[in-house]
Every structure is written in structure tokens, then in C-alpha cells.
C-alpha positions as CSV (number, residue, x, y, z in Angstrom):
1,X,-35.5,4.6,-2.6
2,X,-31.7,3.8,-2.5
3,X,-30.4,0.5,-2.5
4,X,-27.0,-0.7,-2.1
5,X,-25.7,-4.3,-0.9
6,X,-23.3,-5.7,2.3
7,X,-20.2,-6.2,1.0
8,X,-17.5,-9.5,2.3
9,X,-16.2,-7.0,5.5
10,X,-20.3,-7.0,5.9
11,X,-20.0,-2.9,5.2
12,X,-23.0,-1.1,4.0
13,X,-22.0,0.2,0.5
14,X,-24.0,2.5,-2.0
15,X,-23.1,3.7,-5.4
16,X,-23.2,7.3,-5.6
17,X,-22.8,10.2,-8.1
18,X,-21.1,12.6,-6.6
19,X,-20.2,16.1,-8.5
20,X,-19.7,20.0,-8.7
21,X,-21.8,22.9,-8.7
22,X,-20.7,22.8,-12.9
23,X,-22.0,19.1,-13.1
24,X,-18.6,17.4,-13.6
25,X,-19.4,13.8,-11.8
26,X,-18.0,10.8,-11.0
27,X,-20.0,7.8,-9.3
28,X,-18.1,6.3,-6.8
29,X,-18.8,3.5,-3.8
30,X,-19.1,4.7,-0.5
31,X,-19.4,2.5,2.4
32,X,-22.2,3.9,5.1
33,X,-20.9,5.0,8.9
34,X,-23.5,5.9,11.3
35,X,-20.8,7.0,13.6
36,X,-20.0,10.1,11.2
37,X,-22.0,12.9,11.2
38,X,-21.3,15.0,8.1
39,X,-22.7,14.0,4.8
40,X,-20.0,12.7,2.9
41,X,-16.2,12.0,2.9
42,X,-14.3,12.1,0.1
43,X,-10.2,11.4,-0.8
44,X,-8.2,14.9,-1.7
45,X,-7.7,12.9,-5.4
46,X,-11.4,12.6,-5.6
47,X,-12.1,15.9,-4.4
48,X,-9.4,18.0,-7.1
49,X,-10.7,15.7,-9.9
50,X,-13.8,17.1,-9.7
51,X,-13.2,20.4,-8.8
52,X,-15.2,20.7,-5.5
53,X,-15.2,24.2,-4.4
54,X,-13.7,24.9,-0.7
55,X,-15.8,26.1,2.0
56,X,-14.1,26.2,5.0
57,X,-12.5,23.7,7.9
58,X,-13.7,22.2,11.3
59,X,-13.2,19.6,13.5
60,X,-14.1,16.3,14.3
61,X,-13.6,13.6,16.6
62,X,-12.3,9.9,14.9
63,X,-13.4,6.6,16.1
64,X,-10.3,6.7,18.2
65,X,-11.4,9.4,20.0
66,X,-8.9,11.7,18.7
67,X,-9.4,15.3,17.6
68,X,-9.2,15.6,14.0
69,X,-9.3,18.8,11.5
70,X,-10.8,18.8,8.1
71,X,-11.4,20.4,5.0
72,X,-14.8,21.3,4.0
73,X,-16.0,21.6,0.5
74,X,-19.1,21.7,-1.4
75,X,-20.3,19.5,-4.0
76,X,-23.6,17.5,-5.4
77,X,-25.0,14.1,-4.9
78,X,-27.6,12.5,-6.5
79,X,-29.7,11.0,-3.4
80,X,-33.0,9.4,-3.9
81,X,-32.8,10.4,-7.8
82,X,-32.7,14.5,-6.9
83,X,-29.8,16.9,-7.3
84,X,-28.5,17.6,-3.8
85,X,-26.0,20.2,-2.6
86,X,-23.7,18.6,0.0
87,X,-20.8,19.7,2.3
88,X,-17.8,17.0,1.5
89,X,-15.2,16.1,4.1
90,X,-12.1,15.9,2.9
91,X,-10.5,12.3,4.6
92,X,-8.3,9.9,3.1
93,X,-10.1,7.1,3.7
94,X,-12.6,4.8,1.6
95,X,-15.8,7.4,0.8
96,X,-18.4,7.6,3.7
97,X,-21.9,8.1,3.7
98,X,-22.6,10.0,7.4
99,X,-26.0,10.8,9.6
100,X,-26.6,14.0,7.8
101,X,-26.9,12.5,4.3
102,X,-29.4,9.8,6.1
103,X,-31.5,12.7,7.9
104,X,-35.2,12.2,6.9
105,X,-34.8,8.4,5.8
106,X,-35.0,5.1,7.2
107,X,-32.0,2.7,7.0
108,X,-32.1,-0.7,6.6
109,X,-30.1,-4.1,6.1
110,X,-29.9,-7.4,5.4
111,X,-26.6,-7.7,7.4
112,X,-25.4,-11.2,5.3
113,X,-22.5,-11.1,2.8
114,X,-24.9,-9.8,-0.3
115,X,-27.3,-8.7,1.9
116,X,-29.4,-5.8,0.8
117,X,-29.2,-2.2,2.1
118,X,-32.3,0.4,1.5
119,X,-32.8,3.6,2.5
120,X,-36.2,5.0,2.0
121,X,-37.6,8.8,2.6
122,X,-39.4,8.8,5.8
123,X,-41.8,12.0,3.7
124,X,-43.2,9.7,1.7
125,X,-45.0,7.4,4.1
């Protein structure tokens, strides 16, 4: 299971360890947005600190509706205590958490200031 807590803007946040292919890692919040569907966002800082390798570019649509393009890369996240090899967004924004990270597991919270988020593999039931 993961667990992570609502924060005072009542956003969903998780602490992650995030990393390369050469485990160099960092943990890191990341606040969790069911309207993106990659795995994970990370900041160009965040990204060159640890050396994530580039993979390629796509597009995406924002929140706003507008078309974006991004930078891919790959990296590792620890998720549900295994090694897990990831694509990474590149976005400067706060980290994200998207749909394809939460593929397989059940999300829940406790929407209050506090409140407790956990996401639990849907295998294990």
C-alpha cells in the first residue's frame, strides 16, 4: 500500500523516490492529478539532477485545453515498495502523479485538511 495525506489546498500528495536507471534518487512530493495521463511529471532541474535519460517527445493536452509538447524521459520509482521503470514528463510544474502510475490500484481519500490518501494494488485482493 501507499499512503500519502491531503494537504491545506486539499491536494492529494505522496512522497516518492524517484531515480535513474544507475540508482541515483531523490524523494520528492508529488501532488496526484487524475486528469493527467502519463506516469509522472517532473521539473527540468529535477530531471538533469538525476540524470534521467531522454526518450523521446509527444504531446499533450493541459487543463486549459491547449496543445502542449513535452519531453519524455525515463527513470525509476519506487511504487508500492518495487523498483519500477517509468516514462517522466518533463513540466515545470509541482511533480504529478498521473492515471498510468495508478493503473491496477485503487485510490482513495479522506478529502479533509490531513486527510489520508491510500492507494492499494487491485492484484492483491
Amino acid at each position: 500500500m501507499i499512503f500519502g495525506k491531503i494537504d491545506e489546498r486539499y491536494e492529494a500528495t505522496l512522497r516518492l523516490v524517484v531515480g535513474n536507471a544507475e540508482d541515483k534518487r531523490t524523494a520528492l512530493d508529488a501532488i496526484v492529478d487524475t486528469g493527467f495521463t502519463g506516469f509522472l511529471s517532473l521539473p527540468l532541474e529535477t530531471i538533469h539532477e538525476l540524470g534521467l535519460r531522454y526518450y523521446g517527445s509527444e504531446e499533450g493536452f493541459l487543463g486549459d485545453g491547449s496543445l502542449c509538447a513535452f519531453d519524455i524521459y525515463t527513470g525509476v520509482v519506487i511504487w508500492d515498495g518495487q523498483r519500477r521503470r517509468i516514462e517522466i514528463n518533463a513540466a515545470e510544474t509541482t511533480p504529478l502523479v498521473g492515471m498510468s502510475l495508478l493503473k491496477g490500484y485503487r485510490y482513495q481519500m479522506d478529502t479533509i485538511v490531513g486527510g489520508t490518501v491510500t492507494i492499494s494494488s487491485l492484484l492483491s485482493e
